[in-house]
N, C-alpha and C positions, 0 to 999 in steps of 0.2 A: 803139575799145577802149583801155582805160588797164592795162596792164599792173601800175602800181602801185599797184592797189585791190586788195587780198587779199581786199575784201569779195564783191567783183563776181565775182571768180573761177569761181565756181561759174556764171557766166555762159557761162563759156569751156570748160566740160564736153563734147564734143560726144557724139554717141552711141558707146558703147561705152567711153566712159569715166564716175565718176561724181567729185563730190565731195568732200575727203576734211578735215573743218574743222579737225581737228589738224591738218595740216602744210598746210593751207591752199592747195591745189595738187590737181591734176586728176590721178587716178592712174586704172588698168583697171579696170574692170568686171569683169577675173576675177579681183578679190577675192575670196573669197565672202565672209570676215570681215574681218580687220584687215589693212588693206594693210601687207606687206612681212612677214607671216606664211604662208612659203611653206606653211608645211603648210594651211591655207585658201584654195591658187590652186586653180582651178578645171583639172581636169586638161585637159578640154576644148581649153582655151587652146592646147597644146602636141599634138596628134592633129593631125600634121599627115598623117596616112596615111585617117584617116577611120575608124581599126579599131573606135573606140571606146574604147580602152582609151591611156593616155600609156605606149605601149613602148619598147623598144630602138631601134626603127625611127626614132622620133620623137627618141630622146635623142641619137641617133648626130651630129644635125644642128646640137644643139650644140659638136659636136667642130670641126665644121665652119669655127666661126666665132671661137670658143676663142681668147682671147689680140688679137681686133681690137678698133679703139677705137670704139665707138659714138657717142663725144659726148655729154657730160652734157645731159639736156633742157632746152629754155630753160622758164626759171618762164612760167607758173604751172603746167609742164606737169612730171607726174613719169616715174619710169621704165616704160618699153616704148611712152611719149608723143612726140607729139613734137607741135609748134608749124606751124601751117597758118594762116603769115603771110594768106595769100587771102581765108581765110572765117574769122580771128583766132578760132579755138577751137582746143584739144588734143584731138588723133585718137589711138585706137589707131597703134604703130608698122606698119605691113603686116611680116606674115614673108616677105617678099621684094622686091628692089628691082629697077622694070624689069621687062620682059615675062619671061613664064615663070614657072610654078612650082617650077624644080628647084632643086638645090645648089649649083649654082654662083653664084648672086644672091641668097642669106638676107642679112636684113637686121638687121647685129651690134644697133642698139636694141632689138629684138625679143626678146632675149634678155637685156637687162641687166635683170635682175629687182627691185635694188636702186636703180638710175636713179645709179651712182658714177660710170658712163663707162668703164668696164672690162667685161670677160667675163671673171671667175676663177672662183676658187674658189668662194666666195659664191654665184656666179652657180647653177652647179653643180651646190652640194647643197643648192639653191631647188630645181631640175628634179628632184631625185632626191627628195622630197616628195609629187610628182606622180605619178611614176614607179610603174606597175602600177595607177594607179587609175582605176575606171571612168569613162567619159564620162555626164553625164545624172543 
């Protein structure tokens, strides 16, 4: 893998991530339109309860994590990506690190919506975009 092909990139996609040729760099698949236009993320993405719907339940778990530093991704990978030196593609971040599903091991990439390496505000009021709207 050559890292410094911008061309190739789109080589380094893996599933669940797509393509993105303006910023040249592998970003979610829960775009639905223009990556980093929270109001087009796929609410889905964030049901981590399964209700169907991106509630309170689900936003609560950004509180959780609120203020930790996730690490800016390494190129060509954007935010909620991260870099799988093994099989040299960009994966979706997992919403948790380590065995278990619960709150205690959310995983802060997961949640940088912007890929700055922070969880703020920004981050936030991405989620609050989402927030109340249907799965599907």
């Amino acid at each position: 893998a050559n890292l410094n092909s911008p061309s190739l990139c789109n080589y380094y996609c893996a599933e669940g991530t797509r393509f993105d040729s303006e910023l040249s760099r592998c970003d979610l698949e829960a775009w639905l339109g223009e990556t980093g236009d929270t109001q087009q993320l796929d609410p889905c993405y964030f049901d981590f309860d399964a209700s169907g719907w991106m509630d309170i339940t689900d936003l609560v778990r950004f509180a959780l994590v609120q203020d930790t530093s996730p690490g800016v991704p390494q190129a060509p990978c954007g935010a909620g990506t991260f870099w799988d030196a093994d099989a040299e593609v960009c994966r979706p971040a997992p919403a948790t690190l380590g065995e278990g599903n619960g709150l205690g091991n959310l995983n802060p990439r997961y949640f940088d919506l912007n890929g700055d390496g922070a969880l703020n505000t920004a981050d936030f009021l991405g989620l609050l975009d989402a927030f109340g709207k249907p799965c599907g």
